[in-house]
C-alpha positions in Angstrom: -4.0 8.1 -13.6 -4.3 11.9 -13.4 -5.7 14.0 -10.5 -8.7 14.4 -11.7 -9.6 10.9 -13.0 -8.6 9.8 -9.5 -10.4 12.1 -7.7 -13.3 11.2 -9.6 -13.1 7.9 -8.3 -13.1 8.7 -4.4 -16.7 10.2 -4.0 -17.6 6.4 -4.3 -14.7 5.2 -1.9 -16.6 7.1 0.8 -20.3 5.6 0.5 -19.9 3.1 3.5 -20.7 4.7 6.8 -18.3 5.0 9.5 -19.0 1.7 12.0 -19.1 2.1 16.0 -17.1 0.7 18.2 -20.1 -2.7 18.7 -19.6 -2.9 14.7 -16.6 -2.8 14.4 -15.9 -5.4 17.1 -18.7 -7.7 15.9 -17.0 -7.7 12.4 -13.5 -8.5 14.2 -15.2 -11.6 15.9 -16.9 -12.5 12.6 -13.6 -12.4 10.5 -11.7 -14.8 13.7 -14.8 -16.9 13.5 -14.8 -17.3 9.4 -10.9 -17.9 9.7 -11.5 -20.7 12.4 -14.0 -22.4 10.3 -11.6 -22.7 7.3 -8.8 -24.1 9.6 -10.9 -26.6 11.0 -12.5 -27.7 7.6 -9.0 -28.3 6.1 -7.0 -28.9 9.5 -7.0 -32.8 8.8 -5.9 -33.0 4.8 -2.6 -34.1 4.6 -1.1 -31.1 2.0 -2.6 -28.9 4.5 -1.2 -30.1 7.9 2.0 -30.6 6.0 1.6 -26.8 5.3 0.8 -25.8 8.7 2.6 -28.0 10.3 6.1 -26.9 8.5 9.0 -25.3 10.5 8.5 -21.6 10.7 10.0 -18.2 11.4 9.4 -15.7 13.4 6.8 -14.5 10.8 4.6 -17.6 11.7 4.0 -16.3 15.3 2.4 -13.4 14.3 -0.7 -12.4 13.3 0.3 -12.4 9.4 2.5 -14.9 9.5 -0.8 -17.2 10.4 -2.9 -15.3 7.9 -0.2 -17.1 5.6 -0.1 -20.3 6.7 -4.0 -20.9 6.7 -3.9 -19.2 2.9 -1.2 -21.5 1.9 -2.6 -24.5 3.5 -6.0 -23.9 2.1 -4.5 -23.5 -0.8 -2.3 -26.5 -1.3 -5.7 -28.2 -0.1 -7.5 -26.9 -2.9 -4.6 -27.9 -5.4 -4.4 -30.9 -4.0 -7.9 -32.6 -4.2 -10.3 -29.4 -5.5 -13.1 -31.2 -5.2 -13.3 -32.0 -1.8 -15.7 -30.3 0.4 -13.7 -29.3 3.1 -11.0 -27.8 0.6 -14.1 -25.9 -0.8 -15.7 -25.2 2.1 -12.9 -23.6 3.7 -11.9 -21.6 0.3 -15.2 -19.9 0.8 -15.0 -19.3 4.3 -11.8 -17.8 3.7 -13.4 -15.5 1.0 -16.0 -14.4 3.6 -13.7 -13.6 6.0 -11.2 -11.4 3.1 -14.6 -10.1 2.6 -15.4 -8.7 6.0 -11.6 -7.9 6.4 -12.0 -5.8 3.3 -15.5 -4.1 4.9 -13.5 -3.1 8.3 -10.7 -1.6 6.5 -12.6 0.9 4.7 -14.7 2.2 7.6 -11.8 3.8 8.2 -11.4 5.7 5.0 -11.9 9.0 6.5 -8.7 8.6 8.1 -6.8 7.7 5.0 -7.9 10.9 3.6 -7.8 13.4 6.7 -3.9 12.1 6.7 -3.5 12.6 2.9 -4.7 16.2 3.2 -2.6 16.4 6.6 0.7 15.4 4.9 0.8 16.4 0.9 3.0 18.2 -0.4 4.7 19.7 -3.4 6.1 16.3 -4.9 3.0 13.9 -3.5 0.0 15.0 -3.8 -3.0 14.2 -2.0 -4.8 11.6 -4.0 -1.5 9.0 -4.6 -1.2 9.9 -0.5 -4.8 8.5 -0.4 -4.0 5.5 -1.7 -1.0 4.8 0.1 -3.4 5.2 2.9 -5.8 3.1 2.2 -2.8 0.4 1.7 -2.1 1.0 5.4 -5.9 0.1 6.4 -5.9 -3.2 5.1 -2.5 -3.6 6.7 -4.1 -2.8 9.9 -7.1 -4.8 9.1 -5.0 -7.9 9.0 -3.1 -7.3 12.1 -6.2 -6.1 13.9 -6.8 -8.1 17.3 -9.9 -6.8 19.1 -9.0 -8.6 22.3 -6.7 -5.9 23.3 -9.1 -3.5 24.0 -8.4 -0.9 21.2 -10.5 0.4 18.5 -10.3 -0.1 15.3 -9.8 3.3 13.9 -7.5 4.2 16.8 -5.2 1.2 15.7 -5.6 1.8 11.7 -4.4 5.5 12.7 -1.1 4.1 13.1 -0.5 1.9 10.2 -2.3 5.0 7.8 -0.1 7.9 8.7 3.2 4.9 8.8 2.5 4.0 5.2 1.9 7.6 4.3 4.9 8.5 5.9 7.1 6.2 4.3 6.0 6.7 1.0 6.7 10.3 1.2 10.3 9.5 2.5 11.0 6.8 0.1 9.1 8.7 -3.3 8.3 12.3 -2.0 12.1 13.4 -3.1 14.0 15.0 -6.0 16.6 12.4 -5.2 16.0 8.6 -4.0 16.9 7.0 -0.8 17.0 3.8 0.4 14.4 2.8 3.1 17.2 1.4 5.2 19.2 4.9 5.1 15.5 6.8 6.2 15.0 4.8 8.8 18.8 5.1 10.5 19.1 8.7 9.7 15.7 9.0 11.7 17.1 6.9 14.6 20.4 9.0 14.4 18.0 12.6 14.8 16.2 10.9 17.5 19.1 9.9 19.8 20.6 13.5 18.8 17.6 15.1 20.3 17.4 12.8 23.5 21.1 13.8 24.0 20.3 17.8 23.5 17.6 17.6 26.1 19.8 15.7 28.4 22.8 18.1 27.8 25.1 14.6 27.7 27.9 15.8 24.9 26.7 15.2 20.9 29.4 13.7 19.4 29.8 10.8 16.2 31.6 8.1 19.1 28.6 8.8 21.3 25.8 8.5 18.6 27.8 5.1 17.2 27.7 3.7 21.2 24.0 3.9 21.3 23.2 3.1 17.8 25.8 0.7 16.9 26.4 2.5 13.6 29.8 2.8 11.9 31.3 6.7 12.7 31.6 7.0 8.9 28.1 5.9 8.4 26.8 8.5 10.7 28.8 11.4 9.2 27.2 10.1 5.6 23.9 10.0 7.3 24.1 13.6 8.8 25.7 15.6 6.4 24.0 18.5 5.0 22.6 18.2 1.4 23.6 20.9 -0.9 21.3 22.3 -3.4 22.3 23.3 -6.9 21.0 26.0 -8.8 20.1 25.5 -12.8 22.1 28.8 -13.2 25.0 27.2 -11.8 28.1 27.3 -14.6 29.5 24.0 -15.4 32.3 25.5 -17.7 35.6 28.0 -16.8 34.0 30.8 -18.7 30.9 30.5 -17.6 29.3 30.6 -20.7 26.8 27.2 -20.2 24.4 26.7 -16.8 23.8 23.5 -16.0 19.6 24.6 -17.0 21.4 24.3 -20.4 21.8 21.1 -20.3 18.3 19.8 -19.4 16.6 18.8 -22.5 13.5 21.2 -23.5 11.1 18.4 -23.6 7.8 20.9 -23.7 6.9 19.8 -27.5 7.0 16.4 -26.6 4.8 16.7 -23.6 2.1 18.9 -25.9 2.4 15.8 -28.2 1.7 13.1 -25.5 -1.4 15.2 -24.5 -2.4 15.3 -28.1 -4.4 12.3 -29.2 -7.9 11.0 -28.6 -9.8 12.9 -25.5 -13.2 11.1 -26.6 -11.9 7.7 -26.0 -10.1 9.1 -22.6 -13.2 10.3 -21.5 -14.7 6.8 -22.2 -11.9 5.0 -20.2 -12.1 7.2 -17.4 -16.1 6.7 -16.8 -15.9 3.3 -17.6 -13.3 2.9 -14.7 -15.7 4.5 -12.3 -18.7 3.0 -13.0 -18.0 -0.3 -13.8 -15.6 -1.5 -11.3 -15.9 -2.4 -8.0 -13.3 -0.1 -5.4 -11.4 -3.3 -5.0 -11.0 -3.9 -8.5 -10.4 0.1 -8.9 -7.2 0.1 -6.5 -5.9 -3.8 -7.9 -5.7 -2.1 -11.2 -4.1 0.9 -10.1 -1.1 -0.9 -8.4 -1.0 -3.5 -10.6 -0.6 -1.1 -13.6 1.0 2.2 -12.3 -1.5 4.2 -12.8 -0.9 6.7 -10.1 3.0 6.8 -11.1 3.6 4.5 -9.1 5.9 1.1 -11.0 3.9 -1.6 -11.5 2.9 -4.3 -9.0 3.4 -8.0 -8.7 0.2 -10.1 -7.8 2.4 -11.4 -5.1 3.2 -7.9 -3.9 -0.2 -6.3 -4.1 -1.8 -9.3 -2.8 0.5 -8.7 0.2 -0.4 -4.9 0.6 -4.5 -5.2 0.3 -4.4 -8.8 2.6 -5.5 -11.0 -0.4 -4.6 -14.0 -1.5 -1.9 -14.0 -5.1 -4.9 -15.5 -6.8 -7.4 -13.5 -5.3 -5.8 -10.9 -7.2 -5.5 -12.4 -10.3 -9.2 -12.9 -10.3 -9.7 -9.2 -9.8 -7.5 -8.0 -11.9 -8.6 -10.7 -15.0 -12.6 -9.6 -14.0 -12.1 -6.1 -14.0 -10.3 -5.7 -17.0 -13.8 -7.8 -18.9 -15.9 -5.7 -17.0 -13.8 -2.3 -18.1 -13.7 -3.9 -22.1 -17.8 -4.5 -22.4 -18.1 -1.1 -20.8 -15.9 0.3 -23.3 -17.7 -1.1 -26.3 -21.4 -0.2 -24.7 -20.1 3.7 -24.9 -18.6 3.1 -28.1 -21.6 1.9 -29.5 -23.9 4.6 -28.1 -21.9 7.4 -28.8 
């Protein structure tokens, strides 16, 4: 999706008003209470207390690790005997409580974009830094526990300007690096500093004693990255840059551009208008459309705090919704 198709999408991101400290807490309780009422609707099915009552990790003690259990159990309820009440009942009182989930997370849209505009730059620009944002709301909207005292939008800070953050380290570069290599060459910059300000010695034995790291993994980690320039000669006489070796791939660009702007147009106000802004961002992950590779049901699901069919509903109703809105422009045009 370009810029400017995505940015037409936002102004209606931001209807919702921002909620006060009582809302927000009163939607908290709700959510518990919705998720309480599916688990004791389906807590006596056999599929489901073989579900929740399965061996776990350490996943299961936390707060997403139960979100998954009560999914799953509901789930294997539902499979199971669908026509049962409680299996139903509990399906839609876990749908209510996705639903309020869903509400909390985006009163805190303004921080998703005040952190966008905060941290864009040349290679991610703000609207994909959006997004990535508005991933790290529902994140926090899944962890949130109101019983510790904290707001809401003071905790979704946090998980916003984390998964804005990582994105830029893991996409925002020429070159790509792992996750796992970010993360320890932060560590390794943060022990360095501690051990400047202390005046303790900076030395490759010292930073491996206090980060258990391998002395050659640190000296890959720290080493200074060398730019090349595209007038640099890749030949003994000189006579061919490496520029000269980069494919002139202007025509083709000018030829991808070329083709039907009508039904573009079309497209582009039929994906405003017709979706919803969770069907909007399912779409967008689950296709690419802002660059990014395409999702898994699995793995968006995970990211916006819904269930893998959850998703596929969304993504199987927005794409009939986007088709009759397509053919009502066609038709009046």
């Amino acid at each position: 999706m370009t810029p400017q198709s995505t940015a037409a999408v936002r102004p209606r991101l931001f209807r919702s008003a921002r909620l006060s400290r009582g809302a927000e807490l009163e939607l908290a309780v709700m959510i518990r209470e919705a998720e309480a009422l599916a688990l004791a609707l389906i807590a006596e099915h056999p599929a489901a207390r073989a579900v929740l009552e399965a061996d776990v990790q350490y996943v299961g003690s936390t707060r997403v690790g139960e979100l998954l259990r009560l999914e799953a159990a509901v789930t294997a309820a539902a499979e199971a005997t669908p026509s049962a009440p409680g299996a139903m009942g509990a399906a839609d009182a876990l749908e209510r409580a996705e639903t309020l989930r869903w509400r909390l997370a985006m009163s805190g849209r303004h921080i998703a974009l005040a952190e966008a505009r905060k941290l864009s730059g040349a290679l991610m620009d703000e609207e994909d830094l959006f997004q990535e944002g508005l991933i790290g709301l529902v994140k926090a909207a899944r962890r949130f526990e109101p019983q510790r005292g904290l707001r809401f939008s003071t905790y979704a800070h946090w998980w916003v300007r984390a998964q804005i953050t990582r994105t830029i380290d893991r996409r925002g570069r020429l070159v790509h690096i792992s996750t796992a290599a970010l993360d320890q060459a932060r560590t390794l910059r943060k022990f360095r500093d501690e051990l400047e300000v202390s005046g303790e010695p900076i030395s490759y034995a010292t930073l491996s004693k206090y980060t258990g790291l391998r002395i050659e993994r640190i000296h890959e980690l720290l080493k200074p990255v060398h730019t090349l320039s595209l007038e640099t000669p890749i030949d003994r006489a000189a006579s061919r840059t490496l520029g000269d070796t980069l494919v002139d791939d202007q025509s083709a660009l000018q030829d991808a551009r070329f083709g039907d702007e009508r039904a573009l147009h079309r497209l582009r106000l039929a994906f405003v208008s017709a979706l919803s802004d969770r069907e909007r961002i399912v779409l967008i992950r689950r296709f690419g459309l802002d660059d990014s590779p395409p999702g898994t049901l699995t793995a968006i699901g995970d990211e916006l705090g819904l269930s893998r069919e959850r998703v596929r509903q969304l993504e199987l109703g927005a794409l009939r919704r986007l088709g009759r809105a397509l053919q009502r422009y066609e038709y009046s045009a």
